[in-house]
MDAnalysis code that builds the backbone (N, CA, C; Angstrom):
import MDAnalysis as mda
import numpy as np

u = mda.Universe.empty(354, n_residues=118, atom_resindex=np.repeat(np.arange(118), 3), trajectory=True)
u.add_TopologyAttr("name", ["N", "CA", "C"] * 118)
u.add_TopologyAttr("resid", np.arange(1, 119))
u.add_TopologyAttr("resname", ["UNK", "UNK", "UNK", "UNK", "UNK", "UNK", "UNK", "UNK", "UNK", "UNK", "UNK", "UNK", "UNK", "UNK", "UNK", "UNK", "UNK", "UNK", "UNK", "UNK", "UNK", "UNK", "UNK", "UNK", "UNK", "UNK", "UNK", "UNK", "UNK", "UNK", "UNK", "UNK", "UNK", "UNK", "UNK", "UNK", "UNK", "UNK", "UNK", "UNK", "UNK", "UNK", "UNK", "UNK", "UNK", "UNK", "UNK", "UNK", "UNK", "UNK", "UNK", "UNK", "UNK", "UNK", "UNK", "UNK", "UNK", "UNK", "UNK", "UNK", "UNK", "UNK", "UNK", "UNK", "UNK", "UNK", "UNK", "UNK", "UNK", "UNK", "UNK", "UNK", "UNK", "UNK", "UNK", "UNK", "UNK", "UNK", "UNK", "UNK", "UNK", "UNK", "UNK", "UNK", "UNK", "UNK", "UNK", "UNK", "UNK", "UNK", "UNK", "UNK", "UNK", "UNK", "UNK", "UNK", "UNK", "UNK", "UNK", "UNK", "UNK", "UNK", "UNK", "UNK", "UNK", "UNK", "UNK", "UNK", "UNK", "UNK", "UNK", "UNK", "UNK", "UNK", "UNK", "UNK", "UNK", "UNK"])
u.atoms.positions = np.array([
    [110.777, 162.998, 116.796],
    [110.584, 162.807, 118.217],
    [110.422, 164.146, 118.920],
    [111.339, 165.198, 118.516],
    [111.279, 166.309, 118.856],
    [109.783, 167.054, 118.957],
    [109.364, 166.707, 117.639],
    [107.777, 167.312, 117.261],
    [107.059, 166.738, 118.484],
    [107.121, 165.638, 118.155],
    [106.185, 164.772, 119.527],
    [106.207, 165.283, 120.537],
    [107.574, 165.629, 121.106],
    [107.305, 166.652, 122.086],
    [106.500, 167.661, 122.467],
    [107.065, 168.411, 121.340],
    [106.424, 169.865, 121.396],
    [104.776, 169.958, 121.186],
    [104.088, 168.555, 120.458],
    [103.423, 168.682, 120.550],
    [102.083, 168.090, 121.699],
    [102.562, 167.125, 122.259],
    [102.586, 166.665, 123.645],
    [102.571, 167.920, 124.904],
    [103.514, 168.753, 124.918],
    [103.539, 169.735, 125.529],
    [102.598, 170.970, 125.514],
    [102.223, 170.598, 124.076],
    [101.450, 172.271, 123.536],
    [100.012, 171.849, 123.825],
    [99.419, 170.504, 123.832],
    [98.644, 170.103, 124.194],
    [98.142, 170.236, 125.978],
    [99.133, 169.545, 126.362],
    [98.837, 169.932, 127.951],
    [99.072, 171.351, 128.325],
    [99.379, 172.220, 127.465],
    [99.365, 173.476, 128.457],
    [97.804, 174.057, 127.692],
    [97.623, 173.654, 126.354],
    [96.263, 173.731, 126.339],
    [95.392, 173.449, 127.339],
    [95.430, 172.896, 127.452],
    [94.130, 171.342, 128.561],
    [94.607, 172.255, 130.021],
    [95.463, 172.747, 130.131],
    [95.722, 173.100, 131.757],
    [94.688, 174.479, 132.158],
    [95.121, 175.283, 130.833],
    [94.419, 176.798, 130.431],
    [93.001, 176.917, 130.243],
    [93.007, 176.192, 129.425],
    [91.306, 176.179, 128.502],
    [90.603, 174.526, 128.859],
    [90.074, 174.139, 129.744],
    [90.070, 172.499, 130.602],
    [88.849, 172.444, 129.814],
    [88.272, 171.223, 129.006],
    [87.311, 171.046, 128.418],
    [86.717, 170.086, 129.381],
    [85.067, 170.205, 129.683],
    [84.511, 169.228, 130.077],
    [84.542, 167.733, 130.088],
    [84.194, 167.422, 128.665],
    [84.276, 166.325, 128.387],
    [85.791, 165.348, 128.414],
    [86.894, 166.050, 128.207],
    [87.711, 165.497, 128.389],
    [87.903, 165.534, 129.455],
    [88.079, 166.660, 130.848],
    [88.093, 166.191, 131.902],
    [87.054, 165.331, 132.110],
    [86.328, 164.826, 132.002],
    [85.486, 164.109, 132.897],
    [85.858, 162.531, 131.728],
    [86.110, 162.414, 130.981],
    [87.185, 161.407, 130.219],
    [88.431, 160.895, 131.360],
    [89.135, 162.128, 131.839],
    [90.344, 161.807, 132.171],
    [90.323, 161.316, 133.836],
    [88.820, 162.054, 134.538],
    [88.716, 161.529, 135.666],
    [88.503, 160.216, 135.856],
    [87.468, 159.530, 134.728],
    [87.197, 158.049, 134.719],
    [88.342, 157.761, 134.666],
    [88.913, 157.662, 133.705],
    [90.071, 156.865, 133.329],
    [90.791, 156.677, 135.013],
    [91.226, 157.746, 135.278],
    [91.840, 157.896, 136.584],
    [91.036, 157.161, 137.510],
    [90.095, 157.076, 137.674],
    [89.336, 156.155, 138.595],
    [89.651, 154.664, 138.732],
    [89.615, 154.339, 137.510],
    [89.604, 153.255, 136.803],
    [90.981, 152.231, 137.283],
    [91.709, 153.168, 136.678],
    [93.212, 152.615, 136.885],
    [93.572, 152.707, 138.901],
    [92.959, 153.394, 139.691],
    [93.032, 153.572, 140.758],
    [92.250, 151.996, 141.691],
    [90.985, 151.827, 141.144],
    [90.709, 150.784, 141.374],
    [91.604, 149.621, 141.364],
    [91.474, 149.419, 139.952],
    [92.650, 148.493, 139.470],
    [93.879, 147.987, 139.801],
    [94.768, 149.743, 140.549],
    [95.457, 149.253, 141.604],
    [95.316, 148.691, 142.832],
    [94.238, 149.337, 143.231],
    [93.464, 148.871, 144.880],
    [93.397, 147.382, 144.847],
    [92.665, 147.153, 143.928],
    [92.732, 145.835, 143.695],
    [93.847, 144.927, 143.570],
    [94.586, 145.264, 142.684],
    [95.581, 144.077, 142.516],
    [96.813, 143.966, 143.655],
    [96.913, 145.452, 144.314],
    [97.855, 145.250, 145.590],
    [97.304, 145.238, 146.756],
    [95.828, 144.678, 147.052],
    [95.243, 144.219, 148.235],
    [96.284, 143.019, 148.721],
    [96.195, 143.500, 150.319],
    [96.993, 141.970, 150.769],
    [96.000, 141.738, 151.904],
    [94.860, 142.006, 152.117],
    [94.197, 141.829, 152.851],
    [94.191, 139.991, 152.847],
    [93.563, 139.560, 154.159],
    [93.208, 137.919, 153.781],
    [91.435, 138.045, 153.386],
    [91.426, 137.632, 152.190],
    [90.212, 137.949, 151.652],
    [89.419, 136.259, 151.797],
    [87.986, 136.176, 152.017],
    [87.379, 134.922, 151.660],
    [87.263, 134.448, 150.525],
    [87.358, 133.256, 150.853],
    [87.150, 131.984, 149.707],
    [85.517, 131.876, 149.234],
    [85.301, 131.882, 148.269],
    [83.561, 132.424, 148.374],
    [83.246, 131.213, 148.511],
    [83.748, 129.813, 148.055],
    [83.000, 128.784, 148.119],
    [83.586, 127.864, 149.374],
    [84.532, 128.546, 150.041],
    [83.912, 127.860, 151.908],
    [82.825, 128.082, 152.310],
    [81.726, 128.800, 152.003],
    [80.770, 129.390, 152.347],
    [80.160, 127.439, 152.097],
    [79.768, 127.521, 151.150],
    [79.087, 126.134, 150.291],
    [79.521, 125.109, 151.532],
    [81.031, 125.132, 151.533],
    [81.910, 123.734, 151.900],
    [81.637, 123.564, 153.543],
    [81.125, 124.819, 154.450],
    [80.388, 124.888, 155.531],
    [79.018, 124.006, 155.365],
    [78.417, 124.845, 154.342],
    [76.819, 124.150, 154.388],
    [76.853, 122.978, 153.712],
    [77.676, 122.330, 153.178],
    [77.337, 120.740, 152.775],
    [77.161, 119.378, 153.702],
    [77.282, 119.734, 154.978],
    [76.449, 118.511, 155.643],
    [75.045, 119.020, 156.189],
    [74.937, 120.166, 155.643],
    [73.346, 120.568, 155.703],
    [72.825, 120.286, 154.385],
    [73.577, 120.218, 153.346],
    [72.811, 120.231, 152.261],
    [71.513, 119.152, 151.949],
    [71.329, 118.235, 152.715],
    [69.755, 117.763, 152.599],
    [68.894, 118.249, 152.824],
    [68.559, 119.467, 153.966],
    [67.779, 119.871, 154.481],
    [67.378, 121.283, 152.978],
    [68.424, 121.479, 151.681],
    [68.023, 122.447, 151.075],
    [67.427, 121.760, 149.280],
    [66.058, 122.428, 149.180],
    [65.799, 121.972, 148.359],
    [66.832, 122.305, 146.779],
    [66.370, 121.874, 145.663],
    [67.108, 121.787, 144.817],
    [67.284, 123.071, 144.139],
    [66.528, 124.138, 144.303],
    [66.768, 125.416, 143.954],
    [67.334, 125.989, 144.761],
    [67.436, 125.622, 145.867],
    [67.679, 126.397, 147.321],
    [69.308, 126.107, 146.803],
    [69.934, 124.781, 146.809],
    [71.679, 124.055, 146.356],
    [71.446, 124.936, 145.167],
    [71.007, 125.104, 144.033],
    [71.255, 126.008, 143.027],
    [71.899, 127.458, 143.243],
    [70.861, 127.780, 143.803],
    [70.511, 129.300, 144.590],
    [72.227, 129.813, 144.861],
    [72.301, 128.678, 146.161],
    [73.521, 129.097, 146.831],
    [74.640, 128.748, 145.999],
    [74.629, 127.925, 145.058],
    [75.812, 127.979, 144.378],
    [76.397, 129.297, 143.478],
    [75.137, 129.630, 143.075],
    [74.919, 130.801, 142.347],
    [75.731, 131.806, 143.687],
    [75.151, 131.790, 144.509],
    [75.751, 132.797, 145.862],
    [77.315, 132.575, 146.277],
    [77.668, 131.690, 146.090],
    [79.103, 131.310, 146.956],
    [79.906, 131.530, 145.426],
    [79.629, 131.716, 144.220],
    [80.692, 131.591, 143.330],
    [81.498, 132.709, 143.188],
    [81.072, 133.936, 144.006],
    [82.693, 135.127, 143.920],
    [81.898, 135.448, 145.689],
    [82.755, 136.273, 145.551],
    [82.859, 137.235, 147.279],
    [82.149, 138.245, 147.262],
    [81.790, 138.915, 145.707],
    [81.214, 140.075, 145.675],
    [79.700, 139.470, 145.846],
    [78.925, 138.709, 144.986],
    [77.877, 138.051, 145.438],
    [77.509, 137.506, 146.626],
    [78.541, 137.106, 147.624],
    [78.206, 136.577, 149.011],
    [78.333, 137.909, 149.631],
    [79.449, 139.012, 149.650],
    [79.144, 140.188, 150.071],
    [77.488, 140.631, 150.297],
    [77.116, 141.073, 148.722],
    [75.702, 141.187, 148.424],
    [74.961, 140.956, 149.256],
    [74.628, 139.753, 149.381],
    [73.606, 138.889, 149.648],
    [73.622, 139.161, 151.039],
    [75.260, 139.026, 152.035],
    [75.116, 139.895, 153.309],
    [74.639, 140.887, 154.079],
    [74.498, 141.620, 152.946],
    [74.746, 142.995, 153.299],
    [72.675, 143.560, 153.059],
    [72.111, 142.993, 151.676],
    [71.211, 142.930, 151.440],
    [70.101, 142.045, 152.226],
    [70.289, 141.009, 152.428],
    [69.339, 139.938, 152.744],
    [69.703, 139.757, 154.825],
    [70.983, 139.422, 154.912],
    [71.297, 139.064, 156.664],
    [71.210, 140.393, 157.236],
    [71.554, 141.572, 156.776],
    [72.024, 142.741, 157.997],
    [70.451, 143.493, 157.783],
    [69.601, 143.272, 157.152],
    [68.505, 143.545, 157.128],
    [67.247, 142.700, 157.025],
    [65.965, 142.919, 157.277],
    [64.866, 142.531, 157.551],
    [64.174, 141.984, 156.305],
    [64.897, 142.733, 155.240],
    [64.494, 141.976, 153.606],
    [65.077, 139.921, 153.716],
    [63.745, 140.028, 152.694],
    [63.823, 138.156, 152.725],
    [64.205, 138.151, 151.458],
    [64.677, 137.099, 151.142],
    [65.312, 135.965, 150.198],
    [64.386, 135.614, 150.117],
    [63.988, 135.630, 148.066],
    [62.922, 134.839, 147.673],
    [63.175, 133.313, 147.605],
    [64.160, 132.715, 147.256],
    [64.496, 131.252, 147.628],
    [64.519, 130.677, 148.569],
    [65.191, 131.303, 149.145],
    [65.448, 130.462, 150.437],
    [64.623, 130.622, 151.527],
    [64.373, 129.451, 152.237],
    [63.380, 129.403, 153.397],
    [63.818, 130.035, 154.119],
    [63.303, 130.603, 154.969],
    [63.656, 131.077, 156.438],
    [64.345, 130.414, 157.133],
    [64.582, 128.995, 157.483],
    [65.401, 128.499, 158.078],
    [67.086, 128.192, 157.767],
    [66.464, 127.768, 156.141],
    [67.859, 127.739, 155.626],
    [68.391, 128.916, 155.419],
    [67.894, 130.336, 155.407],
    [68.343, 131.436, 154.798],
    [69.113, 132.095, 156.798],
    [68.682, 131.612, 157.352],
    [69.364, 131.887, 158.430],
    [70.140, 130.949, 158.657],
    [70.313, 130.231, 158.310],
    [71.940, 128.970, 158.673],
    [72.328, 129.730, 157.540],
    [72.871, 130.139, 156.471],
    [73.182, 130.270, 154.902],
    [73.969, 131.989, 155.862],
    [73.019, 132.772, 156.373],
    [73.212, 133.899, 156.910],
    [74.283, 133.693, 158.218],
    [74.057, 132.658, 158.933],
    [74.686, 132.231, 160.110],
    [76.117, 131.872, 159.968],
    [76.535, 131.117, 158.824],
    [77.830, 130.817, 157.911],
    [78.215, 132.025, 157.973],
    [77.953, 132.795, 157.097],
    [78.825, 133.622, 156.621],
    [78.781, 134.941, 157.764],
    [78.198, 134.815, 158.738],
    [78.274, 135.849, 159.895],
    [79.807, 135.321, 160.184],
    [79.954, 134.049, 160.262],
    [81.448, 133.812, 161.120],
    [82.791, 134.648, 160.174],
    [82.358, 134.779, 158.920],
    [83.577, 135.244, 157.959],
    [82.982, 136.737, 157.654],
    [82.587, 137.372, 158.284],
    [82.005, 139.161, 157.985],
    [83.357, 140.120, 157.858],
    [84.408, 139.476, 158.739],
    [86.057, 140.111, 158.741],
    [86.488, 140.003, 157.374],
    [86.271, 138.800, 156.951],
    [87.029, 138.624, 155.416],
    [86.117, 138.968, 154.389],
    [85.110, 139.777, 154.257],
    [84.311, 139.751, 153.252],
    [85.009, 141.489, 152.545],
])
């Protein structure tokens, strides 16, 4: 155990002295990584439900054709994808190849009301 030490020790004062690239830039990911990871798991934010998004538009759902209900299912199944799609398609002038213009502005109009929780 002792060794372990010493050699644990003899190592980091290596790495402190003589800093190798590659391992720093090893040790920054890593560090990133695990930083996220925390961000993440001790969010207490109130975050959205991705598929209220859907549970809004289902007494519209006649008016969307069958790729269009595909489409958006595909869209409402995490937060990061409805994020996306916000941020890409509603807060800018770019169109949605699926979705019509009409529906892509009700679809956009939904999720304007939840922009706090995204």
């Amino acid at each position: 155990m002792k060794h372990l030490l010493f050699l644990i020790v003899a190592a980091s004062v290596y790495l402190h002295f003589y800093p190798n690239a590659e391992v720093t830039k090893f040790y920054n990911d890593k560090k990133l990584a695990v930083l996220i990871w925390f961000a993440d798991f001790s969010d207490t934010k109130v975050r959205l439900k991705a598929d209220k998004i859907y549970t809004d538009l289902e007494h519209k759902i006649d008016h969307f054709s069958d790729k269009e209900v595909e489409h958006l299912k595909v869209l409402t199944s995490s937060r990061n994808n409805v994020k996306t799609f916000y941020f890409t398609i509603c807060k800018t002038e770019k169109r949605d190849i699926v979705f019509r213009l009409s529906n892509e502005k009700e679809v956009c109009s939904v999720i304007n009301r939840y922009t706090s929780m995204l």
